[in-house]
N, C-alpha and C positions, 0 to 999 in steps of 0.2 A: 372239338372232338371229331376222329374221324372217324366214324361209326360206319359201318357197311354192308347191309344184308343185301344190297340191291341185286335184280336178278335170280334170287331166290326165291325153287316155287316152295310152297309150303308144307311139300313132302323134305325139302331137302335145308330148311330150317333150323337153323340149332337144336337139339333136343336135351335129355338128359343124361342121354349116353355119351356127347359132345363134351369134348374138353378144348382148351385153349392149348394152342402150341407158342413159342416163340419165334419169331424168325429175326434175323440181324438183315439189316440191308445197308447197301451203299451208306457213302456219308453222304446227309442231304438229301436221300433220295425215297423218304418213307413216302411219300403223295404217289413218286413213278410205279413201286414197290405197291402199292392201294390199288391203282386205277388196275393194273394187270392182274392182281392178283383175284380183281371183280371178273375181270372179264372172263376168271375162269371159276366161276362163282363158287367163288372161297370167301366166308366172311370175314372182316377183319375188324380190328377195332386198335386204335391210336391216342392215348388217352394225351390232352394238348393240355398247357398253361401259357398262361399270360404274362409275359416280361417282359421290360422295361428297355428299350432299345436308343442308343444314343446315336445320334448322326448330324453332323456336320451343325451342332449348338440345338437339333431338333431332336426330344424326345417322345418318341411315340410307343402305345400298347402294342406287341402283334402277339400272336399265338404262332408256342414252340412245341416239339415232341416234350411230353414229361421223361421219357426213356429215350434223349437220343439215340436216333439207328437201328431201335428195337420197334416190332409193332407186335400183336398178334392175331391168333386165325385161329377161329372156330373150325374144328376138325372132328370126326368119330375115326377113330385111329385104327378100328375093326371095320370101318365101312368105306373109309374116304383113301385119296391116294393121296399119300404128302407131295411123292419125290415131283412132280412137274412143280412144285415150289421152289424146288432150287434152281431150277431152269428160269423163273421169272425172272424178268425185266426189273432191276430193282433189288432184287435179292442176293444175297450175299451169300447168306446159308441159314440152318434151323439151327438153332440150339437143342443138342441130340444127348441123351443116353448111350454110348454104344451106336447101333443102328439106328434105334427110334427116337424118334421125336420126344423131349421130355413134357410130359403134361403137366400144367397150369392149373392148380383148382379154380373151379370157373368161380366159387365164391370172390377171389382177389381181385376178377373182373367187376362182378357185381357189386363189389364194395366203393372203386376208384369210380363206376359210374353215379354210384349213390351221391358219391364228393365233386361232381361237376353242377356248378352254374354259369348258363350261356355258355355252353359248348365247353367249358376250361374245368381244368381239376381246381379245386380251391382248399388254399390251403387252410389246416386248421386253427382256429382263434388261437392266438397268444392268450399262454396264463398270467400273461404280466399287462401290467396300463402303464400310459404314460403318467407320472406324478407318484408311482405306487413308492414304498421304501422294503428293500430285498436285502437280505446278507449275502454277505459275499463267502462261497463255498469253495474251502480248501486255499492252499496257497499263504504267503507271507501277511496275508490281510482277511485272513479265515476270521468270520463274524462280525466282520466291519460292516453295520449298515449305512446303504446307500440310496439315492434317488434316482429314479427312472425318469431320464429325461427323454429318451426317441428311444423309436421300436427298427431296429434295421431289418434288410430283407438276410435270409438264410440263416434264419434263429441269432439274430446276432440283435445285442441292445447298447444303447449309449446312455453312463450312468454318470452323476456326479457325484463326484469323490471329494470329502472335504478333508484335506491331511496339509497339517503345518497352516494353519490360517489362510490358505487356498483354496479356492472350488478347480476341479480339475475335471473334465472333460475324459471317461474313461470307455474306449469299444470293448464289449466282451462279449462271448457264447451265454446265449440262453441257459445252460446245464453247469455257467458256473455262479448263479446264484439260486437264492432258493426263498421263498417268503417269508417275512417276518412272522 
C-alpha cells in the first residue's frame, strides 16, 4: 500500500469534511505521481496487491496498483486547491464532474483499507474448497454435479467432469456454478 500523509501538520490532516478525489496518471508512473504529489502535501493513498510475475522460468511475488493508473488524494474541495494537481509530475488528469473534481465517498477508502494485509488488498475467501461437489448453472449441462479439483486466480475454478465414462478436466468462472 502506498499510503501517504507525510508532511502533514495536524491542522491540515484529513478531517470529515475531506473527501477523496481520483486522479489518472501516466502508465507506470503512480510511485512518480505519489512522491510529488507529497511534496506538495497532498495526501494520497494507492491501494497495491500481490501478483504472480513470470520471468525468464523465475516466478516471484511483487506488488501491483489494484487500479492501474488511478491513485487517490484526500482533498476538502471547499478548502484545498486541486488544480496544481494537474500540473504534477505524474499526473495525467483528475477524474472530473464538469469542472470539479468528482468525489469518492471516503467510506470506499476505508473499506479497501480494512481488506489490506502486509501492505496488499486481499482478496476475499472463495465460497468454494477444493474436493467440494457444485452444480453446474445454466448452459447444455445446467445441474450436472461436479468436483472441485483447483481454485484458479480471477474467480476462475478447475472442475472434473465425468461424461461418457471420462473424467475430463473442465476451467470455468466462479458464477457458473452454485452449491449443491
Amino acid at each position: 500500500m502506498l499510503d501517504r500523509t507525510a508532511g502533514w501538520d495536524a491542522g491540515a490532516l484529513p478531517n470529515a469534511a475531506s473527501s477523496w478525489i481520483v486522479v489518472n496518471t501516466h502508465a507506470h508512473k503512480e510511485r512518480v505521481a505519489i512522491e510529488n504529489l507529497e511534496r506538495q502535501f497532498y495526501g494520497t493513498y494507492c491501494p497495491m496487491i500481490r501478483t504472480q510475475v513470470r520471468h525468464a522460468r523465475k516466478t516471484s511475488q511483487v506488488l501491483r496498483p489494484l487500479f492501474p493508473g488511478y491513485l487517490f488524494v484526500a482533498l476538502d474541495l471547499e478548502r484545498d486547491r486541486w488544480r496544481p494537481i494537474l500540473s504534477t509530475l505524474g499526473v495525467r488528469s483528475v477524474v472530473r464532474d464538469r469542472d470539479t473534481p468528482s468525489r469518492l465517498d471516503p467510506a470506499i477508502i476505508e473499506s479497501l483499507k480494512a481488506r489490506e494485509v502486509d501492505g496488499a488488498i486481499v482478496r476475499p475467501a472463495s465460497p468454494y474448497q477444493v474436493g467440494q461437489d457444485v452444480k453446474i448453472a445454466g448452459g447444455a449441462l445446467d445441474g450436472l454435479v461436479v468436483k472441485i479439483i483447483a481454485l484458479g486466480e480471477k474467480d476462475r475454478i478447475v472442475v472434473l467432469l465425468d461424461l461418457l465414462n471420462r473424467s475430463i478436466e473442465v476451467r470455468m468462472g466462479a458464477s457458473q456454478v452454485r452449491a449443491v
